[in-house]
RODO-2510 file (C-alpha; in nm, 4 decimals, decimal comma):
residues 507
     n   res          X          Y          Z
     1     x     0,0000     0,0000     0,0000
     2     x     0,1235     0,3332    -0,0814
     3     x     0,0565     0,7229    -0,0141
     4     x    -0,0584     1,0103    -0,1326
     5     x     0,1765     1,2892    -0,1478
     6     x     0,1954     1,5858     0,0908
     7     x     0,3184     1,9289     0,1089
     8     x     0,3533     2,1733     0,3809
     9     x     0,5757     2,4586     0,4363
    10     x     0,5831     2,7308     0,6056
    11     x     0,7602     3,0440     0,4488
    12     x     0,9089     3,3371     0,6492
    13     x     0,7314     3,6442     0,7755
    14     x     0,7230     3,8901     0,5060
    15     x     0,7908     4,3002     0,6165
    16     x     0,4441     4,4405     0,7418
    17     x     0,2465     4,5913     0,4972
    18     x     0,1390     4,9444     0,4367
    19     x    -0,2213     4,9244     0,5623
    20     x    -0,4735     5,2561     0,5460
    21     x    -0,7435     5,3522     0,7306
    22     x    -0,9932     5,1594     0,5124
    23     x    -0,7971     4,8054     0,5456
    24     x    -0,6628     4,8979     0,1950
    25     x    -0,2981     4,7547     0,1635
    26     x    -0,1463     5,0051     0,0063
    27     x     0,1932     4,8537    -0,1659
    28     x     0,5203     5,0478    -0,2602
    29     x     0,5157     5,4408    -0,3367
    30     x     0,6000     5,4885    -0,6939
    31     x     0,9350     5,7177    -0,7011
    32     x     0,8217     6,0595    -0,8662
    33     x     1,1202     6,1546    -1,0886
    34     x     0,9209     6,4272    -1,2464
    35     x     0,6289     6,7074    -1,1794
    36     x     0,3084     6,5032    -1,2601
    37     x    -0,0509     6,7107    -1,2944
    38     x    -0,3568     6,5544    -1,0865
    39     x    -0,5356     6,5122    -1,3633
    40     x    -0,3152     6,1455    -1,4646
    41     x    -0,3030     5,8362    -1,4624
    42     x     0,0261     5,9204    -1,3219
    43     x    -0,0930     6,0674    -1,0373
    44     x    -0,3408     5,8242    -0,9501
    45     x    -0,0907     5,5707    -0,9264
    46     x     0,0806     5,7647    -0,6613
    47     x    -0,1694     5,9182    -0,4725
    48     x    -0,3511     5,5870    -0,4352
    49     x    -0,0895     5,4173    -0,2560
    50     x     0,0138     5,7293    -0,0828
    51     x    -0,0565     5,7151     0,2771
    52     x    -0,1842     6,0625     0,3448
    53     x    -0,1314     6,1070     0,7541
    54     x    -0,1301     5,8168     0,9944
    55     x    -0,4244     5,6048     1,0066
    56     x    -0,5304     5,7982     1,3446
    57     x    -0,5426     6,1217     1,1873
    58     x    -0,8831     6,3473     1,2172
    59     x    -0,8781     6,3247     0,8485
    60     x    -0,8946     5,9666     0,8837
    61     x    -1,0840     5,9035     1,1173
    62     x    -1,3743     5,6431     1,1465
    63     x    -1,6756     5,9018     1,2821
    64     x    -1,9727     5,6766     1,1653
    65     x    -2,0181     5,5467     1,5763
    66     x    -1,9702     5,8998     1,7351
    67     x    -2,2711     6,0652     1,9322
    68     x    -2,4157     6,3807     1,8469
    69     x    -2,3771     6,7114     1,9557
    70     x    -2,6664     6,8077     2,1788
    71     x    -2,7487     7,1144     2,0168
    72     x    -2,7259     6,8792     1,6127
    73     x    -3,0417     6,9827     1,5475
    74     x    -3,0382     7,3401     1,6065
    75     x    -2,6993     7,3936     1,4420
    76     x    -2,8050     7,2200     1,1248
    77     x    -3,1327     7,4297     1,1483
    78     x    -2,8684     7,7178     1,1635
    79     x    -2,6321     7,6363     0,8692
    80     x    -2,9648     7,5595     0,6647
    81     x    -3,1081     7,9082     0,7596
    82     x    -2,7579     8,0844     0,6637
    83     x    -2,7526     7,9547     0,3062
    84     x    -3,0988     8,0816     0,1818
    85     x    -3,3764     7,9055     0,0077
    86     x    -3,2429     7,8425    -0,3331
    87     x    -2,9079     7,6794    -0,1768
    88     x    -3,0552     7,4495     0,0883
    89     x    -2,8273     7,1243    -0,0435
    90     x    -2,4787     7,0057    -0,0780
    91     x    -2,2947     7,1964    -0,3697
    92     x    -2,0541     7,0346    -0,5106
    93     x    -1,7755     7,2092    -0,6309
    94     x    -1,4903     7,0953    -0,8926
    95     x    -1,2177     7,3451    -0,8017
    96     x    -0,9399     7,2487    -0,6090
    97     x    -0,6404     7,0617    -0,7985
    98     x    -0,2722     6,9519    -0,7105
    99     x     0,0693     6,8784    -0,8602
   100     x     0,3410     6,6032    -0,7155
   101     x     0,6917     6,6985    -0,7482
   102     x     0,9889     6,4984    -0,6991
   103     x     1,2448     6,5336    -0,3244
   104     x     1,4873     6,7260    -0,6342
   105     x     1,2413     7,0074    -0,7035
   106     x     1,3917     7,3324    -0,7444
   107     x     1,3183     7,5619    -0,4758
   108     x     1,1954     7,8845    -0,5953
   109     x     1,0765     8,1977    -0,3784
   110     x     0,7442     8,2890    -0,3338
   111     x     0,6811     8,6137    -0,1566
   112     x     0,4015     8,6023     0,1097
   113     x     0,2381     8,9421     0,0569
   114     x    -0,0105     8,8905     0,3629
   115     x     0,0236     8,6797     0,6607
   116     x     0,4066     8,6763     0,5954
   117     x     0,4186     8,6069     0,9805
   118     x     0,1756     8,2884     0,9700
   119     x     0,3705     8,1055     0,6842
   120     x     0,6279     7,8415     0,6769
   121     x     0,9618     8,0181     0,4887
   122     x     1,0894     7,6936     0,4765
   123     x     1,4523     7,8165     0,4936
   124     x     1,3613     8,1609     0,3573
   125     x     1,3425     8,5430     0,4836
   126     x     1,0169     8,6957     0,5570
   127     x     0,7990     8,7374     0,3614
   128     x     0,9750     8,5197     0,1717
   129     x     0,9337     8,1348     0,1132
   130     x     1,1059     7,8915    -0,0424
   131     x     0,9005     7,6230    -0,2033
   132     x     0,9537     7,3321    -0,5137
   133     x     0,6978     7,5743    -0,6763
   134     x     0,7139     7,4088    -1,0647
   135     x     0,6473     7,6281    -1,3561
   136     x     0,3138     7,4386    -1,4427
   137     x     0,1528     7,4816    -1,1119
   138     x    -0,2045     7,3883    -1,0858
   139     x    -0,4034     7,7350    -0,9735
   140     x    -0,7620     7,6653    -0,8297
   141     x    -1,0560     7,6015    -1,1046
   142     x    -0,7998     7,5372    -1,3938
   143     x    -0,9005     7,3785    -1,5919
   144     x    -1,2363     7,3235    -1,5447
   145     x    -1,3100     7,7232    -1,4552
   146     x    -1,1314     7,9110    -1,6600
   147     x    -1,2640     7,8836    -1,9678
   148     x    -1,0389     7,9261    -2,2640
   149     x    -0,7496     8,0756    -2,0557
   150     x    -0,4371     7,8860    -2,0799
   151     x    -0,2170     7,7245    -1,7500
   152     x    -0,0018     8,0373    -1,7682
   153     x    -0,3128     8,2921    -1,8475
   154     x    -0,4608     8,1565    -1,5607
   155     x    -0,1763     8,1836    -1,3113
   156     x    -0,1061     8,5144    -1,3962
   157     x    -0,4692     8,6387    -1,3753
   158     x    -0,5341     8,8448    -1,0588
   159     x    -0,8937     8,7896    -1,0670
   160     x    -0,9525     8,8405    -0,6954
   161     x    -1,0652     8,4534    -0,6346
   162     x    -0,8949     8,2260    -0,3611
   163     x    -0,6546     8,0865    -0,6146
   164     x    -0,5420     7,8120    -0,3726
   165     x    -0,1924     7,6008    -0,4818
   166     x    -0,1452     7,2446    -0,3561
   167     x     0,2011     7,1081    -0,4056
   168     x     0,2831     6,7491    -0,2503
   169     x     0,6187     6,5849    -0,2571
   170     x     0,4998     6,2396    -0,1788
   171     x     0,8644     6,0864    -0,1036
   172     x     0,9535     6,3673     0,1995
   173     x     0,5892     6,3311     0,2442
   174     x     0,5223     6,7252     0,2612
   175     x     0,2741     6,9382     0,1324
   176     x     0,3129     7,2932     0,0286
   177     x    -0,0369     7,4890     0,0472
   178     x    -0,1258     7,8887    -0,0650
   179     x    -0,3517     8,0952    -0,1252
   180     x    -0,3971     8,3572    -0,4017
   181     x    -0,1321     8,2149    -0,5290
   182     x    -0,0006     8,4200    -0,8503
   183     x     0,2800     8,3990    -1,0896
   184     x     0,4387     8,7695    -1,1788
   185     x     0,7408     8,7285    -1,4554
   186     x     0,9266     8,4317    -1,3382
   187     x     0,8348     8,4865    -0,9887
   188     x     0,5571     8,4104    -0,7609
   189     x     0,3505     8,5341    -0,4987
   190     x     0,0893     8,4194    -0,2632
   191     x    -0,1418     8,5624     0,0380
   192     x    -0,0706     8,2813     0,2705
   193     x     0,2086     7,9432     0,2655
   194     x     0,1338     7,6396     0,5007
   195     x     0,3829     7,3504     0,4919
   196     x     0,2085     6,9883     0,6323
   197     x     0,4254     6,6755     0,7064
   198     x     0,2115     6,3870     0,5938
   199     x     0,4015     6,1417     0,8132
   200     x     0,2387     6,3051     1,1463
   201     x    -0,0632     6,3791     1,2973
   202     x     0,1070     6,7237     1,3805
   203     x    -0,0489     7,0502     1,3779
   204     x    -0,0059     7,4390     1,3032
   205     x     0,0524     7,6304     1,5777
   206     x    -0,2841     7,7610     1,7399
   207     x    -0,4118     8,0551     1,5528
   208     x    -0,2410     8,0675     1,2660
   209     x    -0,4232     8,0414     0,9554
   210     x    -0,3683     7,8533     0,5908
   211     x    -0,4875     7,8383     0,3038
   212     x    -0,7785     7,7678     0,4827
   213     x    -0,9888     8,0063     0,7651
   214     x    -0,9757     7,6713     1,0061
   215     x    -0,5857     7,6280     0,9869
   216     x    -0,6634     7,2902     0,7418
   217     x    -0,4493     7,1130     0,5224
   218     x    -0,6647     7,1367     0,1870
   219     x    -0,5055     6,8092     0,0364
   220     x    -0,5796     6,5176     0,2666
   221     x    -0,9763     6,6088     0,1825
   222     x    -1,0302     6,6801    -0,1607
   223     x    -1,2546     6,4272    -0,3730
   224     x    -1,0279     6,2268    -0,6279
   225     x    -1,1435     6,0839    -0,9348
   226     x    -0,9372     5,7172    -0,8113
   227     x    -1,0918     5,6728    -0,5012
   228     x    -1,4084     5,7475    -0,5963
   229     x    -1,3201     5,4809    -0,9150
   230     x    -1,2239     5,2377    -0,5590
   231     x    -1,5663     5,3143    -0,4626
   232     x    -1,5149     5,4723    -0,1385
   233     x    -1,3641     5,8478    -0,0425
   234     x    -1,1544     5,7095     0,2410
   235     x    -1,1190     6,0244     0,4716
   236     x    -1,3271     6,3525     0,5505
   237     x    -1,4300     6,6006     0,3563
   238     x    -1,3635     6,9870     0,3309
   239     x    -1,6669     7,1727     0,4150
   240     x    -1,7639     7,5547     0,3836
   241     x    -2,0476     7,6973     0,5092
   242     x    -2,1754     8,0738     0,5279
   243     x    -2,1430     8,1481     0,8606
   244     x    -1,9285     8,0379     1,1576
   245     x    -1,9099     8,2032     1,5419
   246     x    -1,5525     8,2988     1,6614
   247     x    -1,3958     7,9850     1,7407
   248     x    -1,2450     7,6893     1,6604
   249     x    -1,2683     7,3649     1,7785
   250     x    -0,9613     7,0553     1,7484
   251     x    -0,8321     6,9809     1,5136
   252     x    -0,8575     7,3339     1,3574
   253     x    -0,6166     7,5945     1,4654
   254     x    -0,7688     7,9256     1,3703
   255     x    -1,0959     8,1183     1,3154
   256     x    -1,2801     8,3502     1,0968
   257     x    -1,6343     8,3858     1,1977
   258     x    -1,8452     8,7024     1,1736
   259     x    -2,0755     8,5420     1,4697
   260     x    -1,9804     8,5423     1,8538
   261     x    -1,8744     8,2422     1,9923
   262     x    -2,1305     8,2486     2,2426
   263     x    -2,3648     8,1979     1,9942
   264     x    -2,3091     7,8082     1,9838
   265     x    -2,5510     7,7331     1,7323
   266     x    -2,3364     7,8479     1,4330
   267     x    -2,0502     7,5961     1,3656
   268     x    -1,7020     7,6381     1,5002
   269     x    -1,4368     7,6015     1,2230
   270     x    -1,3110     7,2136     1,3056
   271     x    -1,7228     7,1080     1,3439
   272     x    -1,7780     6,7778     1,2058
   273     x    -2,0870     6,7303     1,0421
   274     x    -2,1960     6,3788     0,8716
   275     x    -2,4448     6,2012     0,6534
   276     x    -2,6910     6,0661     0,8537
   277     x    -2,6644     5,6472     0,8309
   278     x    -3,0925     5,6797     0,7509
   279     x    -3,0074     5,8921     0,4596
   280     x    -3,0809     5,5690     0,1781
   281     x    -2,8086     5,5686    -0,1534
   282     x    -3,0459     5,5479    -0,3702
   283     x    -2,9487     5,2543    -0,6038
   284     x    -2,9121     5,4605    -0,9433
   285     x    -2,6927     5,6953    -0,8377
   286     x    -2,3434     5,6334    -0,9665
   287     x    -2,0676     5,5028    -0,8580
   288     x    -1,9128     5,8199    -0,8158
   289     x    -2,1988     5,9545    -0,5788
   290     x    -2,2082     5,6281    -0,3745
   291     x    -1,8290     5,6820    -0,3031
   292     x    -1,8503     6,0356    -0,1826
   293     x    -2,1616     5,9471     0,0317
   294     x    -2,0274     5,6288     0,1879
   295     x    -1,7309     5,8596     0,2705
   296     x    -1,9524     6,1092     0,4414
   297     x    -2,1266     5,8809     0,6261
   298     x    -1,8053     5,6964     0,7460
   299     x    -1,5617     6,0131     0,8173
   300     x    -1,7805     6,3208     0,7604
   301     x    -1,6929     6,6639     0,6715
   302     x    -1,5189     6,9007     0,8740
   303     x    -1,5761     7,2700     0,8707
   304     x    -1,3067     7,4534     0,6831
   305     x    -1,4220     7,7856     0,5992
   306     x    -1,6688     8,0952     0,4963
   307     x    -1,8334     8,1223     0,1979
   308     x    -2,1208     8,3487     0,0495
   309     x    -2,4157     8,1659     0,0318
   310     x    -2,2706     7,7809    -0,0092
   311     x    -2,3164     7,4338     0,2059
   312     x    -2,0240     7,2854    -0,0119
   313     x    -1,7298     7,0766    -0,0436
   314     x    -1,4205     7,0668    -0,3079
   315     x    -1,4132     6,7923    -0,5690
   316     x    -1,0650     6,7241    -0,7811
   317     x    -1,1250     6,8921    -1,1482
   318     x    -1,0887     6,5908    -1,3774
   319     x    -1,1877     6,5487    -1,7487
   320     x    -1,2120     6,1657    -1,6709
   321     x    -1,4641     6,2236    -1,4977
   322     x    -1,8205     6,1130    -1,6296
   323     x    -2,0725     6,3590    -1,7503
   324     x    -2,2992     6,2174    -1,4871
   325     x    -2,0563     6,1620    -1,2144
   326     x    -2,2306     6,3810    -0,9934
   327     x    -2,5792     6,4396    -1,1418
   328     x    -2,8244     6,3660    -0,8983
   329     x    -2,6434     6,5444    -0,6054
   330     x    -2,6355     6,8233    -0,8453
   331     x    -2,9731     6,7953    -0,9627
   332     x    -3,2212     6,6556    -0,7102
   333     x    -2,9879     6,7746    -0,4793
   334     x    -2,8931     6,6521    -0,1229
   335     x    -3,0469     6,8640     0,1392
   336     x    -2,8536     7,0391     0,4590
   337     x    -3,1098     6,8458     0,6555
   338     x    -2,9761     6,5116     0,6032
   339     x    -2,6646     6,5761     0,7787
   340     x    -2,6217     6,5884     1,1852
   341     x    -2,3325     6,7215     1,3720
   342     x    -2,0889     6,4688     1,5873
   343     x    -1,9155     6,5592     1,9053
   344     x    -1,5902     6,5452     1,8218
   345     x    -1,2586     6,4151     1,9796
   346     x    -0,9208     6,5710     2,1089
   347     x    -0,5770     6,5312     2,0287
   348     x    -0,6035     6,2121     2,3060
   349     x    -0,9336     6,1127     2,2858
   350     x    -1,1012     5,8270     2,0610
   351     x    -0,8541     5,6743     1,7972
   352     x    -0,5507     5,8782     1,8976
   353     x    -0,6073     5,8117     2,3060
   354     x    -0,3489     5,5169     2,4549
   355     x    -0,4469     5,1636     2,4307
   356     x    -0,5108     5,1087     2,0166
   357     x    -0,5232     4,7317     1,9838
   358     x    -0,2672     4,5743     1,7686
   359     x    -0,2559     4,2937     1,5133
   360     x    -0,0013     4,0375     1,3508
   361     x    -0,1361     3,8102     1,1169
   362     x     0,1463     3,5472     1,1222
   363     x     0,4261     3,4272     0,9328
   364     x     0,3761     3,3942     0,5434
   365     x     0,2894     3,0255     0,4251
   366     x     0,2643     2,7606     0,1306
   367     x     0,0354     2,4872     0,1777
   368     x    -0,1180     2,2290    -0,0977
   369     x    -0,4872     2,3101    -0,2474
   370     x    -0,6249     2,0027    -0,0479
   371     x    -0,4641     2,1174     0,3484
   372     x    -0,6114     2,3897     0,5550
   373     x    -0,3787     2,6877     0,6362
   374     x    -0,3411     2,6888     1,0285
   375     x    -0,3755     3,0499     1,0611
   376     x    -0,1928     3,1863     1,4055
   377     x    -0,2752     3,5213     1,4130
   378     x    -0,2052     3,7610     1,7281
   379     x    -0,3756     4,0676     1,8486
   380     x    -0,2342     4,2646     2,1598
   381     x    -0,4942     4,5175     2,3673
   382     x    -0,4767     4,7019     2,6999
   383     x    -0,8312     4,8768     2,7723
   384     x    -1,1676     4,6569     2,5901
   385     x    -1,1068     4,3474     2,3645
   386     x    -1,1558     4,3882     2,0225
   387     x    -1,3920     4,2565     1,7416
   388     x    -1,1474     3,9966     1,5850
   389     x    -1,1905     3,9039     1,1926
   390     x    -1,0411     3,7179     0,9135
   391     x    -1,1456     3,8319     0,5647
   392     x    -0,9961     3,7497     0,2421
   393     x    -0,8660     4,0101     0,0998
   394     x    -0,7464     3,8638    -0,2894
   395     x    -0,7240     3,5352    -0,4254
   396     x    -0,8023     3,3555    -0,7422
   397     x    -1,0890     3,1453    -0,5596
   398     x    -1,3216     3,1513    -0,2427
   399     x    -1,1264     3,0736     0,1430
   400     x    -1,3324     2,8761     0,4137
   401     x    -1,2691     2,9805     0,7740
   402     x    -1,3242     2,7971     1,0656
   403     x    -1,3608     3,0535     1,2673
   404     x    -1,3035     3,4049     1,1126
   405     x    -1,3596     3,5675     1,5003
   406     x    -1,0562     3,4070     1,6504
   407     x    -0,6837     3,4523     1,6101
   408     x    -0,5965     3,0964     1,5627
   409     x    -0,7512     2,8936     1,3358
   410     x    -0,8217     2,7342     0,9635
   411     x    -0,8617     2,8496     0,6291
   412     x    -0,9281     2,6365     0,3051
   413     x    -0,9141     2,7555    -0,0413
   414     x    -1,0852     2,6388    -0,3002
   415     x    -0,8656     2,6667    -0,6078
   416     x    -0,4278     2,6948    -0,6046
   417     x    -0,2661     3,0676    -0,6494
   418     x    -0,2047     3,3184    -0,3913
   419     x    -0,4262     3,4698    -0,1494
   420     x    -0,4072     3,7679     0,0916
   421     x    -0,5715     3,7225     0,4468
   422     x    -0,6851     4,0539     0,6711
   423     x    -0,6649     4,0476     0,9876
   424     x    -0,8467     4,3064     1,2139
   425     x    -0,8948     4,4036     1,5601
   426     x    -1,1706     4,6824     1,6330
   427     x    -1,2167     4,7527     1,9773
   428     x    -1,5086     5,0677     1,8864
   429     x    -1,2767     5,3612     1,9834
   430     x    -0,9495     5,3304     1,8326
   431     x    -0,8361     5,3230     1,4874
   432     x    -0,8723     4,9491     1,3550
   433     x    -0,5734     4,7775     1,3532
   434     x    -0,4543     4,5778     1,0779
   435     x    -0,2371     4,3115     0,9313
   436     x    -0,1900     4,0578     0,6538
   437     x    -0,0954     3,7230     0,5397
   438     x     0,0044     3,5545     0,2261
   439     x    -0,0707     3,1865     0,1632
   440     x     0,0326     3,0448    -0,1410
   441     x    -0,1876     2,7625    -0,2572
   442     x    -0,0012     2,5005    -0,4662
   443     x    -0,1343     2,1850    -0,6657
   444     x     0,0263     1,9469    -0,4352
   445     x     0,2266     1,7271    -0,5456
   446     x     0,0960     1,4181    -0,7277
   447     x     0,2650     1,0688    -0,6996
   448     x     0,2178     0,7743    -0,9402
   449     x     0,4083     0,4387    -0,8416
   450     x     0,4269     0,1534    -1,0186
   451     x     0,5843    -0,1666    -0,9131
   452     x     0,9495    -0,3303    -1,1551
   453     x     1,0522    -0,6603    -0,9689
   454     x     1,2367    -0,6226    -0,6656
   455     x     1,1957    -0,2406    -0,6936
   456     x     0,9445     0,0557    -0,6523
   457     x     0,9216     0,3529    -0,9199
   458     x     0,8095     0,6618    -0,8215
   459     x     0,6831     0,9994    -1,0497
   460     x     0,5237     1,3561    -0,9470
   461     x     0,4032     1,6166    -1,0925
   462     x     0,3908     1,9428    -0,9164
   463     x     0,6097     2,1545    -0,6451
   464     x     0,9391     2,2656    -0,6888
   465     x     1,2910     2,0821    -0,5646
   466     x     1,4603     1,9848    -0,3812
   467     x     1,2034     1,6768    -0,3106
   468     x     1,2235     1,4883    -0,0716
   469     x     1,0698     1,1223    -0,0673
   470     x     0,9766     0,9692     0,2759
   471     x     0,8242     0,6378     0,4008
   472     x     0,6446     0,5504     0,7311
   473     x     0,5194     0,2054     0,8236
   474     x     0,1928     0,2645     0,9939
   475     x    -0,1150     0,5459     0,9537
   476     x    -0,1747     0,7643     1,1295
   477     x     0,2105     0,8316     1,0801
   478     x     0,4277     0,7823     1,3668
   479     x     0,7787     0,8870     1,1892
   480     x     0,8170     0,9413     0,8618
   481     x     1,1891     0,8644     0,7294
   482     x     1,4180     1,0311     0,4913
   483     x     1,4375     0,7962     0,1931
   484     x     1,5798     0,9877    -0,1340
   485     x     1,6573     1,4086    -0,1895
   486     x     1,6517     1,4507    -0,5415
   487     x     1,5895     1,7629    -0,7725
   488     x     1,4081     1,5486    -1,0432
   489     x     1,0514     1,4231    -1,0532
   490     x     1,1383     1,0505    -0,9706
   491     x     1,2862     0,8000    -0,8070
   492     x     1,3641     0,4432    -0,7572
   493     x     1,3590     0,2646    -0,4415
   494     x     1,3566    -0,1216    -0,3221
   495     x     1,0609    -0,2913    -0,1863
   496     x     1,1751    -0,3710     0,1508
   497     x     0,7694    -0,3399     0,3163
   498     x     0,4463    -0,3699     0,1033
   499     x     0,2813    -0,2453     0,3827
   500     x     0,4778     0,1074     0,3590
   501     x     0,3381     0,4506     0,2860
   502     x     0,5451     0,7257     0,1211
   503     x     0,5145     1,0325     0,0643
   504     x     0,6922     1,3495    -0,1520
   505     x     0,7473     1,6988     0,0228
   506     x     0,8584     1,9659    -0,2472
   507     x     0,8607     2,3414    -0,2527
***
C-alpha cells in the first residue's frame, strides 16, 4: 500500500504591509522623478498608494459610531437658515487641484504678501518662502473654470478669487499649500504658505491660519477621481459653510467667523458634520456619488471655511470624470437636513487616546490546495477586547474559515494561487488595527508508483525541488523517514515493506 503525497511549508514572515485607514494595503510608493498634474493616470498611481497622515489622523478618522452634539439639530437648522432658500443642499464644487513633485524640485521663492508672519519660509526670509513651486503649477478652477485661458493665463490672472496652490512631494511626504497664489514674470507670490508633514498627525501652531480660515491642510480632503473609481472616499471632507461664530474647535487651529462664539448654534471652524446612516443611496446613483456618500457617512466633513451663500465641499477637477458623475447630487440635490453634527474628539481622545489594539497576522505560508492553512494570528490590547476578523482580501478562488472571530484557526481555499488574508482588531474607539498574510496555494504534489521486480518507481508532478521522498510504516504516521533528496521528478527505491506509505514533500 502506498501514499498520497503531501506538502507543507511554512515560508518566512514577510515586512508588514502598508495598511490605510480603510484596510486597503497600500503597496510600494512609486518614485516621482518628475512634476506630474492631478489630472493622470500618473498621479493616480501615486496618490492611491500614498498614505496621506497616519491612520489615526482626524482626516482619517472612522466618525460613523460617534454621538451627536446636543445642540445637532439646532446647528443644522442654523447652517440651513444661513444659506438661503435656493441653496438648501450640498454643492458640489470641482475646483481644487494639485501637482506632485519629486524630493529634487527646485526651490523657488514665493513672496508672502499677507500673513508673511503665519507662513512656513521653509529656509527663507520673511515674507519670503522657499518652495519646489514648478512652472506648471495647478491654480484653483484650472481647468475646469477658466474657460479658454491657458495654465499660464490663468496663473497670472489676478482675478480676486482664492486661487489656492497644492504642491505634494509624496517621497519627503510634505505638502506645500497657498492661497492667491499668482505667478508675476518668473516669480511668484501668494497671500498665505502652510507647509504639512504627511508622516504626522502634527499641527499648526494655534491661531495661525492657511490656506484655509480653520488652519486645514486642503489636500488630505479633496474628492479624487481614483478613489471614488475604488468606490469609497476614504477620509473627511472639506466643508464651507456661510457662517461660523468665533472659534475653533480641534483639530482646527484658527478662526474667521463674523458670529460670537457664544452663539453656539453656528458651527465652530473644526465642526464635524456627517451624513446621517438613515439617509438611503439610492441605487441609481453612480458610482461616483455612492463613493462620496459612503465617505460622508463613514468620516464626515469638517468645517473649513466661509463662503457666500454655499453648504459645499471641493471635488478634484478631472476630465475623466463622467458627464454624470455627480448628477443627482447636483440635480435633485442633497439637502442640509440630512446631515447631523458629531461631538468630536481631542488630540487624546477616541482613535488617537493610549491603548489602540494591535494585530499580527502570522508568518507567510505555502500549503497544498487540499490542506487547511493553520492560521496563528495575534492581536495585543490594553483597555476593551476587540472585534477579531479574518477576511480574504485577494485570491483567485473563495477561502473557508473555521472561525473568522478568533486569532488561531483554519482556512481552506478552493482553487491553487495566492491569497491575501486581513486580519483586524476593532475595539469601537481606536483606529482598527490591521495586518496581513500571504498563503500560497499550490497543486500538491501528485505521486504515481508503479511496481518493476524487486523495486518501486516513483513519479510527481507538481512543487518545486529539492524533493524529498519519505516512508512511514503505519497510519496515522508515527515517523516518517528520509528515503531519497533529489531535484528530479522521480525515483527508484527497493521494496523492503508492502505495507509502507510514502510520501513526496517539495517546494
Amino acid at each position: 500500500m502506498f501514499a498520497m503525497s503531501a506538502l507543507w511549508l511554512f515560508g518566512s514572515r514577510a515586512e508588514a504591509e502598508r495598511i490605510n485607514q480603510e484596510g486597503r494595503i497600500l503597496g510600494p510608493l512609486p518614485a516621482v522623478t518628475n512634476v506630474i498634474l492631478f489630472n493622470t493616470t500618473n498621479a493616480d498611481a501615486v496618490v492611491s498608494v500614498l498614505q496621506i497622515f497616519p491612520v489615526t489622523n482626524p482626516w482619517n478618522e472612522d466618525i460613523s459610531r460617534r454621538p451627536l452634539l446636543p445642540n445637532s439639530d439646532a446647528m443644522i437648522a442654523q447652517i440651513n437658515a444661513d444659506v438661503g432658500s435656493s441653496n438648501r443642499k450640498l454643492k458640489l464644487f470641482q475646483e481644487m487641484n494639485y501637482v506632485l513633485v519629486p524630493d529634487d524640485q527646485l526651490l523657488v521663492s514665493n513672496k508672502f504678501v499677507a500673513y508673511p508672519d503665519e507662513s512656513d519660509l521653509n529656509g527663507g526670509k520673511s515674507p519670503y518662502g522657499l518652495y519646489p513651486t514648478p512652472t506648471n503649477l495647478p491654480i484653483e478652477e484650472w481647468p475646469t473654470g477658466t474657460g479658454s485661458q491657458t495654465l499660464l493665463q490663468w496663473q497670472t490672472n489676478d482675478n480676486g478669487d482664492d486661487r489656492h496652490s497644492i504642491i505634494v512631494q509624496p517621497g519627503k511626504g510634505l505638502i506645500f499649500e497657498t492661497w492667491n497664489a499668482l505667478r508675476v514674470g518668473t516669480n511668484w507670490q501668494a497671500a498665505n504658505g502652510a507647509i504639512f508633514n504627511l508622516n504626522t498627525n502634527g499641527l499648526r501652531p494655534d491661531g495661525l491660519t492657511s490656506g484655509d480660515a480653520a488652519g486645514f491642510p486642503m489636500f488630505p480632503a479633496l474628492v479624487r477621481y481614483d478613489e471614488c473609481e475604488r468606490g469609497v472616499v476614504e477620509h473627511a471632507c472639506r466643508l464651507v459653510v456661510v457662517r461660523s461664530r468665533k472659534a475653533h474647535i480641534y483639530p482646527a487651529r484658527h478662526d474667521a467667523g463674523s458670529v460670537a462664539a457664544s452663539q453656539t448654534n453656528y458651527p465652530a471652524m473644526g465642526q464635524r458634520l456627517r451624513l446621517k446612516a438613515s439617509f438611503v443611496i439610492p441605487t441609481n446613483w453612480t458610482k461616483e456619488e455612492k463613493a462620496l456618500l459612503l465617505g460622508l457617512k463613514k468620516y464626515g466633513a469638517m468645517v473649513s471655511d466661509n463662503s457666500s451663500s454655499f453648504f459645499s465641499i471641493s471635488i478634484t477637477p478631472d476630465d475623466r470624470w463622467p458627464a454624470n458623475a455627480f448628477s443627482h447630487i447636483s440635480g435633485a440635490g442633497l439637502g442640509i437636513t440630512n446631515f447631523e453634527v458629531i461631538q468630536t474628539t481631542g488630540p487624546n481622545e477616541g482613535p488617537r487616546s493610549p491603548g489602540a489594539p494591535t494585530a499580527d497576522a502570522g508568518a507567510d505560508q505555502t500549503v497544498p490546495v487540499f490542506q487547511a492553512a493553520h492560521l496563528q494570528g495575534f492581536v495585543g490590547y490594553s483597555n476593551l477586547p476587540p472585534l477579531i476578523q479574518w477576511r480574504q482580501y485577494a485570491g483567485p478562488g473563495t477561502v473557508t474559515f473555521g472561525d473568522a472571530t478568533q486569532t488561531n484557526t483554519t482556512a481552506n481555499f478552493s482553487v491553487p494561487g495566492v491569497y491575501t488574508l486581513e486580519l483586524s482588531a476593532d475595539d469601537g474607539v481606536h483606529a482598527v488595527a490591521y495586518d496581513a498574510v500571504q498563503i500560497t496555494v499550490g497543486d500538491g504534489i501528485q505521486l504515481a508508483i508503479t511496481r518493476a521486480g524487486t523495486n518501486v518507481n516513483f513519479t510527481w508532478t507538481g512543487g518545486a525541488p529539492p524533493y524529498v521522498l519519505q516512508r512511514t510504516d503505519a497510519l496515522p504516521a508515527g515517523l516518517w523517514s528520509s528515503v531519497v533528496t533529489t531535484a528530479v521528478q522521480s525515483a527508484t527505491v527497493p521494496i523492503t515493506n508492502t505495507g509502507a506509505f510514502f510520501r513526496v514533500l517539495g517546494l
